[in-house]
C-alpha positions as CSV (number, residue, x, y, z in Angstrom):
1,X,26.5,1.6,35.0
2,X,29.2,3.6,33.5
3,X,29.1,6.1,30.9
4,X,31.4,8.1,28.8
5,X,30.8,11.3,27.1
6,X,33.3,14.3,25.3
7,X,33.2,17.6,25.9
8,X,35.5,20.8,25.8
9,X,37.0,23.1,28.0
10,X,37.0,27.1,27.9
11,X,40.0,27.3,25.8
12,X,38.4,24.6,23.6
13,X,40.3,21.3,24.3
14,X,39.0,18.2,25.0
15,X,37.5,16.8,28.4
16,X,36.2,13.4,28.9
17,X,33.5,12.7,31.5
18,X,33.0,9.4,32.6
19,X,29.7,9.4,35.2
20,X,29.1,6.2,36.8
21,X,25.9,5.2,38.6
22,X,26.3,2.7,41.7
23,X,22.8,3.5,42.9
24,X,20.1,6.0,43.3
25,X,21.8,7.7,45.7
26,X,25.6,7.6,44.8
27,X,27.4,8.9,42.1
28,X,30.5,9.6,40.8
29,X,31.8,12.0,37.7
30,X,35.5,12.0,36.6
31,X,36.7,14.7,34.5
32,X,40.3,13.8,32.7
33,X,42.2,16.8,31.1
34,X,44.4,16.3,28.1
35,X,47.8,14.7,29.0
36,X,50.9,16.6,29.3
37,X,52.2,17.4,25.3
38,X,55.4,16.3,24.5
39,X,55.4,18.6,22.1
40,X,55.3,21.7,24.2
41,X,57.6,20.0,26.7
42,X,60.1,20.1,24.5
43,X,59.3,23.3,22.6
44,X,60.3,24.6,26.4
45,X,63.1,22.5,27.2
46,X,64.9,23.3,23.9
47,X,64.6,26.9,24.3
48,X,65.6,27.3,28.1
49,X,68.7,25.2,27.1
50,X,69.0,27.6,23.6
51,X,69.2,30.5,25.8
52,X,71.6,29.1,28.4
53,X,73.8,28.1,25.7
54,X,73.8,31.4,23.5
55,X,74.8,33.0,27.3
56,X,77.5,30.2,27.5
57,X,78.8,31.4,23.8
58,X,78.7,34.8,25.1
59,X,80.5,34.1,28.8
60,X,82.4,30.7,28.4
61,X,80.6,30.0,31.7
62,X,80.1,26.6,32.0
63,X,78.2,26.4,35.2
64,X,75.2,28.4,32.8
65,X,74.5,25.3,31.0
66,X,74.5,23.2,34.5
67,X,71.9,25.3,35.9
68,X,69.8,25.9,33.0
69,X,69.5,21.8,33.2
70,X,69.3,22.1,36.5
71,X,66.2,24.4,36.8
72,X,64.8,22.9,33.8
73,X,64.5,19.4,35.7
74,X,63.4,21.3,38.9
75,X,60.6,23.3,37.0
76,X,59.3,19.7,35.3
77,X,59.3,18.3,38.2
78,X,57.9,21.2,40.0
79,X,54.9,21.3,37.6
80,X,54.1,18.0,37.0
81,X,53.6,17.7,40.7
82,X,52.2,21.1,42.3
83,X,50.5,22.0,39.1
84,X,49.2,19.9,36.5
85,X,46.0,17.8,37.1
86,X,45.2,15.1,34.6
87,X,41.7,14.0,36.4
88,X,39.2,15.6,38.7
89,X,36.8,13.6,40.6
90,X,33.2,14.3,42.1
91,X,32.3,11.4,44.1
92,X,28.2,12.1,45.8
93,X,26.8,9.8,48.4
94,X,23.3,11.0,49.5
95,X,24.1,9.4,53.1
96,X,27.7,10.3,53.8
97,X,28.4,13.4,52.0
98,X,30.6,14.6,48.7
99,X,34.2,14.0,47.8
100,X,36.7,15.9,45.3
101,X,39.2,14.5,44.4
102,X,42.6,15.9,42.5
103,X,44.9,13.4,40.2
104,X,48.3,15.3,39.2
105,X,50.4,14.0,36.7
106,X,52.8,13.1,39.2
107,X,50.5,10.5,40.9
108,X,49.8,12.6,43.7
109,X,46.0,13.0,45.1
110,X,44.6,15.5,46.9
111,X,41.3,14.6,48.3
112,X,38.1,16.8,50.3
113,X,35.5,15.5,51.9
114,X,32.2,17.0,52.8
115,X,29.6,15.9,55.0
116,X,26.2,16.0,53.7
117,X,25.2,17.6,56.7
118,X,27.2,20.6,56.2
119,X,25.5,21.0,52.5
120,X,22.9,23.8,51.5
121,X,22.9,23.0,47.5
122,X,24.8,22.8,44.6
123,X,24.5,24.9,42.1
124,X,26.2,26.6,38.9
125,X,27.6,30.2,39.2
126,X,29.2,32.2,36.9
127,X,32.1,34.8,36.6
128,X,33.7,36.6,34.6
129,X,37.4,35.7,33.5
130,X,39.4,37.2,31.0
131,X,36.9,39.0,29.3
132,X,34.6,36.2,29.0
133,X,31.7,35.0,31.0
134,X,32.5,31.3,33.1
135,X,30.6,28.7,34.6
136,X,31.3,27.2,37.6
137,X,30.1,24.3,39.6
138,X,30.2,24.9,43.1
139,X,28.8,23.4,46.7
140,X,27.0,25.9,49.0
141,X,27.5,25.1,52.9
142,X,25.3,25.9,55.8
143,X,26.3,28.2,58.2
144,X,27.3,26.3,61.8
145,X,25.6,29.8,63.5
146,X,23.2,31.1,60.8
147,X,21.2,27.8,59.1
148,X,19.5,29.9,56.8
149,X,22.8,31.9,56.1
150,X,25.8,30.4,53.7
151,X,29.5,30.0,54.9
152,X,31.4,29.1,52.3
153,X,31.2,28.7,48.5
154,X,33.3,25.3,47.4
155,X,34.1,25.7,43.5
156,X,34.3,22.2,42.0
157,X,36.2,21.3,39.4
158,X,38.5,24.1,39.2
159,X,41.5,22.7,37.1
160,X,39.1,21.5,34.1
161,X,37.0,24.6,33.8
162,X,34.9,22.8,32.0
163,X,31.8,24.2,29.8
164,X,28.5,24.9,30.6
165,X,26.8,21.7,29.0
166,X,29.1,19.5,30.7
167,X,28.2,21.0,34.1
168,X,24.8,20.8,33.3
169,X,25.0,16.9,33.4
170,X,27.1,16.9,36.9
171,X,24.8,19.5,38.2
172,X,21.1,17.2,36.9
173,X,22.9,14.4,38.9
174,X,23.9,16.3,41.8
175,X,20.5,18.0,42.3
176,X,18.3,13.9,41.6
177,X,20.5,13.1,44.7
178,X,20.1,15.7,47.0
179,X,16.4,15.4,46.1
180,X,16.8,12.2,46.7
181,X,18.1,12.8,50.2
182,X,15.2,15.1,51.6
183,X,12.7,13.1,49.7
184,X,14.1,9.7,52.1
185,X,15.0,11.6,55.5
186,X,12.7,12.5,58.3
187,X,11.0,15.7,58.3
188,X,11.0,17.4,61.6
């Protein structure tokens, strides 16, 4: 089953998450960021090259319009594939363990795996970032040494920052399954 819903960012834009149920005990939750605005693009582009050529009017240098072009194509492509993510991806399997993945606009992925063993909880956390108050998703993992201790917080979802109502929903899903999970293994 597959289900759509809109909600907003911090800055107030809009996010789309798209939860889909395979079974009790897998999930996955897909969080697309608005698209790349041609508008701004060029908004940038036209005034990088408006600077470049009021130098050119100033030096009759031609080689400033070449690189102005030059490290306006290299910054593009620089962002669009180091830098801008159009889709986020939470993918929770009770059995195996949790997935994040990372669309950029370029096509590239970057993907993290994390074994269900290694995972305490997940839970919602806040900070504070320019001068507001945040919420975050993020994965608590068992300490190897210490199994009551924690070794590491995993933010999810760090490109979106998406609001509190929308984590909300990811974190009721994330919390049936790891139920779920101890409810179905074998108690010692």
């Amino acid at each position: 089953m597959e289900e759509e819903l809109s909600f907003s960012d911090i800055y107030g834009s809009r996010l789309a998450l798209q939860r889909r149920y395979y079974s009790p005990s897998c999930r996955e939750f897909c969080l697309s960021c608005p698209r790349l605005s041609l508008r701004s693009l060029t908004a940038v582009t036209c005034s990088v090259w408006l600077a470049a050529y009021s130098l050119f009017t100033l030096c009759e240098n031609s080689m400033i319009l070449s690189a102005a072009i030059f490290i306006t194509l290299i910054g593009l492509l620089g962002y669009l594939h180091f830098v801008k993510i159009d889709q986020e991806t939470l993918l929770i399997i009770d059995s195996l363990g949790i997935q994040m993945t990372s669309s950029y606009a370029s096509g590239k992925e970057s993907t993290t795996f994390i074994e269900m063993g290694k995972v305490k909880d997940v839970i919602i956390n806040e900070a504070i970032y320019m001068q507001k108050v945040i919420y975050y998703l993020c994965i608590l993992l068992n300490d190897p040494v210490e199994p009551d201790e924690i070794s590491q917080v995993v933010p999810v979802f760090q490109s979106a920052k998406p609001r509190l109502d929308c984590l909300i929903e990811v974190y009721r899903s994330c919390q049936e399954i790891l139920a779920h999970r101890k409810a179905t293994s074998p108690s010692p």
